[in-house]
MARKE-854252 format. One record per residue (C-alpha): residue number from 1; residue in three letters; y, x, z. Coordinates in nm, 3 decimals, padded with zeros to 5 digits. Layout:
<kolmars>
<kolmar nuza="NUM" sekol="ala" yy="Y" xx="X" zz="Z"/>
...
</kolmars>
This chain:
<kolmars>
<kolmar nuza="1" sekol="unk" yy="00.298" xx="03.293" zz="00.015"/>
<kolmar nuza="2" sekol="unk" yy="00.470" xx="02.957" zz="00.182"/>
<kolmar nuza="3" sekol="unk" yy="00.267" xx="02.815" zz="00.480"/>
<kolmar nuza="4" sekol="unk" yy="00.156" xx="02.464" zz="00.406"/>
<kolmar nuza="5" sekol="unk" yy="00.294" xx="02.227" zz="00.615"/>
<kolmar nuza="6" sekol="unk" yy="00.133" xx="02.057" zz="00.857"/>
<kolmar nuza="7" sekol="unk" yy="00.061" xx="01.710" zz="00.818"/>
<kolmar nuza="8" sekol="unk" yy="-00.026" xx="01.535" zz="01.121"/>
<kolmar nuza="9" sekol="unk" yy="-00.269" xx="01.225" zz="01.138"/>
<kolmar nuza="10" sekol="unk" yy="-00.244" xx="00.837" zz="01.118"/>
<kolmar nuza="11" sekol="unk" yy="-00.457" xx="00.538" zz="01.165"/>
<kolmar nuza="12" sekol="unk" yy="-00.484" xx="00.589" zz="00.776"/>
<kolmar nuza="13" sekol="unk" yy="-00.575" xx="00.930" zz="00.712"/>
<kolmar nuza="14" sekol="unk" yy="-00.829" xx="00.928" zz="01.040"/>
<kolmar nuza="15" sekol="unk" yy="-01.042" xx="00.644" zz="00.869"/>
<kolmar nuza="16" sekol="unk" yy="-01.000" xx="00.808" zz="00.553"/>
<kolmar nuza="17" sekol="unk" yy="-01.148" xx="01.151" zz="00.683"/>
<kolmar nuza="18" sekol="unk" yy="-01.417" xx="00.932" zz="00.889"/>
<kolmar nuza="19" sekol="unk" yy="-01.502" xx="00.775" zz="00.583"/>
<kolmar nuza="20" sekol="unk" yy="-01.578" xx="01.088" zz="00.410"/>
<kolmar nuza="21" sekol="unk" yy="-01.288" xx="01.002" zz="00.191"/>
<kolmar nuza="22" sekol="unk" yy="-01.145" xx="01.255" zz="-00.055"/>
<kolmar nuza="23" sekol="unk" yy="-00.762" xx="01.242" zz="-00.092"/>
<kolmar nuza="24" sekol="unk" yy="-00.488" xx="01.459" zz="-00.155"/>
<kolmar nuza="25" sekol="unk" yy="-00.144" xx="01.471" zz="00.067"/>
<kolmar nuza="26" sekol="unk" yy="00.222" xx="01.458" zz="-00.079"/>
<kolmar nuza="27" sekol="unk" yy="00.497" xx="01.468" zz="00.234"/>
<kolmar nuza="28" sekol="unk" yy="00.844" xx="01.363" zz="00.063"/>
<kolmar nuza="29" sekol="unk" yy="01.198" xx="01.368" zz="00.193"/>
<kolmar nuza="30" sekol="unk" yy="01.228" xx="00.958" zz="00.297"/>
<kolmar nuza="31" sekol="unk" yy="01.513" xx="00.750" zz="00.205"/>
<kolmar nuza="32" sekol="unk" yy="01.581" xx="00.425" zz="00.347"/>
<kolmar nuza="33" sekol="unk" yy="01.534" xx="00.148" zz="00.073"/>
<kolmar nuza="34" sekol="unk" yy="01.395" xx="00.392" zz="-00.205"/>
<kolmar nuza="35" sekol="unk" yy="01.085" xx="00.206" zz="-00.225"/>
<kolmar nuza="36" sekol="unk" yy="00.815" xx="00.327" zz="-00.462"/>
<kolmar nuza="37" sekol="unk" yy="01.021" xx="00.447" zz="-00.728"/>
<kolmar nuza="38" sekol="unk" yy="01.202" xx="00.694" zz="-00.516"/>
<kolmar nuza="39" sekol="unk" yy="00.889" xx="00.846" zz="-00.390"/>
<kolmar nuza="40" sekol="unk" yy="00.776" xx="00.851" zz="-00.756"/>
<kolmar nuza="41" sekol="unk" yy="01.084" xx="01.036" zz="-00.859"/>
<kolmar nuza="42" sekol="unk" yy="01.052" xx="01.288" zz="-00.625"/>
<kolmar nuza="43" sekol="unk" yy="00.697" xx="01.366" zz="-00.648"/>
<kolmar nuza="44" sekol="unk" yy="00.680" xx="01.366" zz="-00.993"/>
<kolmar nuza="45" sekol="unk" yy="00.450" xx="01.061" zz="-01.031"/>
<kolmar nuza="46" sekol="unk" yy="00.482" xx="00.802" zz="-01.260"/>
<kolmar nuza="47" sekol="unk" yy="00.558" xx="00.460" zz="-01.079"/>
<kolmar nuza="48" sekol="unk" yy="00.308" xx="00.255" zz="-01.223"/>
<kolmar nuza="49" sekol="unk" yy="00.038" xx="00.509" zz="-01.064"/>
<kolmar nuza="50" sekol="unk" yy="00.251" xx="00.451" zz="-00.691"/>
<kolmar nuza="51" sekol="unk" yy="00.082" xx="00.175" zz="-00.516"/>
<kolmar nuza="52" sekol="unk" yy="00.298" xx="-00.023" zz="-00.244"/>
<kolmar nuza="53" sekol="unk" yy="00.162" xx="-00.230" zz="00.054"/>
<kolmar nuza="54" sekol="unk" yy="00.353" xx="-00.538" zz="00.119"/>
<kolmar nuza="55" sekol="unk" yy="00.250" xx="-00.697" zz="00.426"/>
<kolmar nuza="56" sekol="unk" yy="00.325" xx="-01.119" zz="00.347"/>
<kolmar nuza="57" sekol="unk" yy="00.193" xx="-01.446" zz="00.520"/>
<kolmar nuza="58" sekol="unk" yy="00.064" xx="-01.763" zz="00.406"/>
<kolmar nuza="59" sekol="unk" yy="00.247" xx="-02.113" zz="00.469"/>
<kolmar nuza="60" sekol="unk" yy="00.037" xx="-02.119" zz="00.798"/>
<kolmar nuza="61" sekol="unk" yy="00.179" xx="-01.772" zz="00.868"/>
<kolmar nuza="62" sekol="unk" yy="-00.135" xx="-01.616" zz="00.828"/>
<kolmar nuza="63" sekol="unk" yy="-00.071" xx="-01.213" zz="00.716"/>
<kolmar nuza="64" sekol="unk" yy="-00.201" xx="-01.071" zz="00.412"/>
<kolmar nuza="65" sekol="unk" yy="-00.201" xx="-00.738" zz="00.268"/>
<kolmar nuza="66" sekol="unk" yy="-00.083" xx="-00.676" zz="-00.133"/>
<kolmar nuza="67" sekol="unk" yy="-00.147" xx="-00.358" zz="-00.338"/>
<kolmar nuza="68" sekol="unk" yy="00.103" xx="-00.384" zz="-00.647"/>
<kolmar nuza="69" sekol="unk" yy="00.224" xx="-00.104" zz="-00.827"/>
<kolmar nuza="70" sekol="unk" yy="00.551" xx="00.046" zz="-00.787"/>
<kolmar nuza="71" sekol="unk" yy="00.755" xx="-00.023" zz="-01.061"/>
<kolmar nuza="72" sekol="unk" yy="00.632" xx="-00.460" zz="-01.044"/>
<kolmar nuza="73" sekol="unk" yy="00.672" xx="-00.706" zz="-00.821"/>
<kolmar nuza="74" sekol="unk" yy="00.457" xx="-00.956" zz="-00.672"/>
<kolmar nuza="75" sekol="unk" yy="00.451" xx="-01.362" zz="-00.822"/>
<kolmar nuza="76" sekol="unk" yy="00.435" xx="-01.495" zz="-00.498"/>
<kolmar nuza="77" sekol="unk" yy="00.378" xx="-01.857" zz="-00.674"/>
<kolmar nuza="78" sekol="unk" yy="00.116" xx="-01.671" zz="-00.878"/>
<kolmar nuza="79" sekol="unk" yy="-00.071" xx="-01.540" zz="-00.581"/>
<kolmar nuza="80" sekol="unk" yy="-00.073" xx="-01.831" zz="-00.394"/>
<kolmar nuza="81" sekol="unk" yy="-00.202" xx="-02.049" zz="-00.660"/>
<kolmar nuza="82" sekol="unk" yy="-00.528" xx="-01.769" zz="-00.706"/>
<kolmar nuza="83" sekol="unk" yy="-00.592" xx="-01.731" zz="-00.328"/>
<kolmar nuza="84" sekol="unk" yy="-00.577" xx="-02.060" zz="-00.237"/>
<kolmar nuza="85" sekol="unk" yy="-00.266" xx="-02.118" zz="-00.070"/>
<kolmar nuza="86" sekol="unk" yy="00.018" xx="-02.344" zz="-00.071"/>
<kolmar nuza="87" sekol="unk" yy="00.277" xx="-02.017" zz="-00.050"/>
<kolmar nuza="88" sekol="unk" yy="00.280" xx="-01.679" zz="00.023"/>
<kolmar nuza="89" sekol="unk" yy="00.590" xx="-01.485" zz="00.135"/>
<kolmar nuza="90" sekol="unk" yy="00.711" xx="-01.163" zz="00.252"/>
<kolmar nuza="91" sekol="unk" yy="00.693" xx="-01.091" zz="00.668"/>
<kolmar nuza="92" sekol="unk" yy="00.995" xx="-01.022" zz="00.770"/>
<kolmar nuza="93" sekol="unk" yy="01.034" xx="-00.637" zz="00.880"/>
<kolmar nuza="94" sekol="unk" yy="00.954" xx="-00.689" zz="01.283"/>
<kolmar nuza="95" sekol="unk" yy="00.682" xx="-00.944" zz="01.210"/>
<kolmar nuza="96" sekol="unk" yy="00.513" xx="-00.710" zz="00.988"/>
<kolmar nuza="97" sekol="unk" yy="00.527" xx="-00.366" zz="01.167"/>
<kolmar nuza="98" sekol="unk" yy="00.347" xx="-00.587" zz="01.435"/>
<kolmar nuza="99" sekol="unk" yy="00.040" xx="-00.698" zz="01.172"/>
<kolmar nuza="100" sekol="unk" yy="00.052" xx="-00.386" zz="01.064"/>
<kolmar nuza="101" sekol="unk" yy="00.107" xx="-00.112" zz="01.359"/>
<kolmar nuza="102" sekol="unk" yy="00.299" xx="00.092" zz="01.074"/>
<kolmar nuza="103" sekol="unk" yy="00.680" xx="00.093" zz="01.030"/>
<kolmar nuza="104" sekol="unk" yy="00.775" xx="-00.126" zz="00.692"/>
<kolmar nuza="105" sekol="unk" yy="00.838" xx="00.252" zz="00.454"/>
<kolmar nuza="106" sekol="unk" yy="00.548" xx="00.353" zz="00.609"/>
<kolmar nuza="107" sekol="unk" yy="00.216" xx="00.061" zz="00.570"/>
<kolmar nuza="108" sekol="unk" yy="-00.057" xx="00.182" zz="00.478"/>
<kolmar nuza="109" sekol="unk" yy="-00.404" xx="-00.047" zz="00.396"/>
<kolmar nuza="110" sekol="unk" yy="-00.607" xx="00.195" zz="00.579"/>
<kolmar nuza="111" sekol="unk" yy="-00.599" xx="00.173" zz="00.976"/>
<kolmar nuza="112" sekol="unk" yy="-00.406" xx="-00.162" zz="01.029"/>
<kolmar nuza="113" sekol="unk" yy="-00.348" xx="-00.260" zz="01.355"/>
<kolmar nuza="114" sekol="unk" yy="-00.491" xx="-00.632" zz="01.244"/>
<kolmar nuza="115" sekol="unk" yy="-00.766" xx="-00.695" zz="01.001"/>
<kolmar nuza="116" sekol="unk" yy="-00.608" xx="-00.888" zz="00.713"/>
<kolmar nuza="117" sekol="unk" yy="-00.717" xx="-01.007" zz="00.365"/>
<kolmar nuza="118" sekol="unk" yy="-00.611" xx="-00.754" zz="00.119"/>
<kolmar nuza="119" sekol="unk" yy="-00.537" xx="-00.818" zz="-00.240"/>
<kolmar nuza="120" sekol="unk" yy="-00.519" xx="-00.557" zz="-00.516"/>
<kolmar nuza="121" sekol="unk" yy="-00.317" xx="-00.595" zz="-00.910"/>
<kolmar nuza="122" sekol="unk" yy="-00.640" xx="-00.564" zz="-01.051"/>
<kolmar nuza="123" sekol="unk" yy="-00.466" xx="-00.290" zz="-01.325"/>
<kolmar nuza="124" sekol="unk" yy="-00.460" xx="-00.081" zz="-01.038"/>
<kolmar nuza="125" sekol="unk" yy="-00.795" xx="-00.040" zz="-01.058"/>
<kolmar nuza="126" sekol="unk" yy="-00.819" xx="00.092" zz="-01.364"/>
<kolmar nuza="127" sekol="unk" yy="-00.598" xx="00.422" zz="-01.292"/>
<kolmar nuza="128" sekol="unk" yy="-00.780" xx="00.742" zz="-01.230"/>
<kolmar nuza="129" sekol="unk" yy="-00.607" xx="00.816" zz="-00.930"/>
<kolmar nuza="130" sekol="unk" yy="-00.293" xx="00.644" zz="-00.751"/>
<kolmar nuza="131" sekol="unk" yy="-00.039" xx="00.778" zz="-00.438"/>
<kolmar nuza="132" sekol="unk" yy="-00.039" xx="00.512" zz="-00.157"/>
<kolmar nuza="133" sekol="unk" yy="00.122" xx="00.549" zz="00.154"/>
<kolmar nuza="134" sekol="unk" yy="-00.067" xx="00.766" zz="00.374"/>
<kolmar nuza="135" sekol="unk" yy="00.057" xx="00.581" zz="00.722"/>
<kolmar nuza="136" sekol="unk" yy="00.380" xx="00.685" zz="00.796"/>
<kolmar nuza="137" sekol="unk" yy="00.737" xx="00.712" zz="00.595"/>
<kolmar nuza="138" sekol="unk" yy="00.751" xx="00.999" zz="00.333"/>
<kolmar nuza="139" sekol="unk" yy="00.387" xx="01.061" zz="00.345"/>
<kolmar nuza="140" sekol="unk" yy="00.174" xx="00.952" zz="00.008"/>
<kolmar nuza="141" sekol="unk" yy="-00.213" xx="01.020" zz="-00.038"/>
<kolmar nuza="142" sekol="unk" yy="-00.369" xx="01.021" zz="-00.370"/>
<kolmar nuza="143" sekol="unk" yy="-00.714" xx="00.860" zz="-00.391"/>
<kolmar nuza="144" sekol="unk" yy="-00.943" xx="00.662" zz="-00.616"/>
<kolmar nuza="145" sekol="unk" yy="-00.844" xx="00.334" zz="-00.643"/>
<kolmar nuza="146" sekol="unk" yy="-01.180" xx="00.185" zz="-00.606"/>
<kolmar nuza="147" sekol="unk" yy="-01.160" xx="00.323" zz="-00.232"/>
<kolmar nuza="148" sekol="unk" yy="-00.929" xx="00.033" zz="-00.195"/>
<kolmar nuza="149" sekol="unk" yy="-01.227" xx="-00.221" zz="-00.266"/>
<kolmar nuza="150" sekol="unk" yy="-01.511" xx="-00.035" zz="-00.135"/>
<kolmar nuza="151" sekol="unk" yy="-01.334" xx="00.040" zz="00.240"/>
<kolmar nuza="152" sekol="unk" yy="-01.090" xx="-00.282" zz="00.237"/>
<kolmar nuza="153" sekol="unk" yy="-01.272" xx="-00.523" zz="00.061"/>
<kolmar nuza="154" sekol="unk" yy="-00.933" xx="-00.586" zz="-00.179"/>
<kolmar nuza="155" sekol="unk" yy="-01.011" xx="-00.861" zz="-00.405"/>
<kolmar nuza="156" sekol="unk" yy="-00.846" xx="-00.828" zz="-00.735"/>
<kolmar nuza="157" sekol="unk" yy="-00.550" xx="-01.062" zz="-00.819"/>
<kolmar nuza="158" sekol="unk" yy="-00.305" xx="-01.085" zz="-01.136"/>
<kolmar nuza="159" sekol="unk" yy="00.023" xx="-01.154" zz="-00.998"/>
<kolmar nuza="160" sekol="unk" yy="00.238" xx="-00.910" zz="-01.118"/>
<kolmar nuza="161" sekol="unk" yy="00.570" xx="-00.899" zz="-01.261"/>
<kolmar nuza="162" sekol="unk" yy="00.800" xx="-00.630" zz="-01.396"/>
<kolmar nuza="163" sekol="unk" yy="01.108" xx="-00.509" zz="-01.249"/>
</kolmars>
């Protein structure tokens, strides 16, 4: 019988646990720039079900956090316009590892270094289950979606786009 590996903890699965959370761990082989739809491929998910965290700012360079599913993209005009904003943009890599505390391949919602505003596709919310970064790079947890509103206070938004 193969030994399960050992996993060990982040920011994100501690508050999970502490939370009485129930989730499920997937460890993958990382690759630099494979995004979602690597991690998809590789675990056997279907993209859509992959949740990404972008960390992005405000005109006033105010960070944000954005749930969108793996194989969209986020209408930044969109977004804006139903948050109340001027703009919203990406963070570049540095800026948000330091919003965050996580390296970018590796954000998690859970355990942020800052406190931000999250935002959720609200069609996330109606999967069963979805894989979101667990906190570090190559490291997925599966977990009821609501878990993102009840323990982050995500509001739901409709800004996505396909790739």
């Amino acid at each position: 019988m193969a030994r399960k590996q050992h996993i060990s903890e982040t920011p994100a699965t501690q508050l999970l646990r502490a939370r009485g959370i129930a989730f499920t761990e997937h460890p993958y082989e990382y690759v630099e720039h494979g995004g979602a739809q690597h991690s998809a491929a590789v675990l056997g998910f279907d993209p859509f079900t992959v949740v990404k965290t972008l960390v992005m700012q405000d005109q006033d360079a105010k960070p944000l956090l954005v749930l969108m599913h793996g194989n969209r993209t986020v209408s930044t005009k969109n977004l804006a316009r139903q948050i109340g904003t001027k703009s919203v943009e990406p963070c570049k890599p540095d800026v948000a590892n330091r919003h965050s505390g996580y390296l970018v391949g590796g954000t998690s919602p859970f355990g942020t270094k800052r406190d931000m505003p999250v935002y959720i596709e609200s069609t996330i919310l109606d999967l069963p289950k979805i894989a979101i970064n667990g906190g570090r790079r190559g490291y997925l947890v599966a977990i009821d979606p609501r878990v993102c509103v009840t323990l982050l206070c995500a509001k739901p938004v409709q800004c996505a786009l396909a790739e």
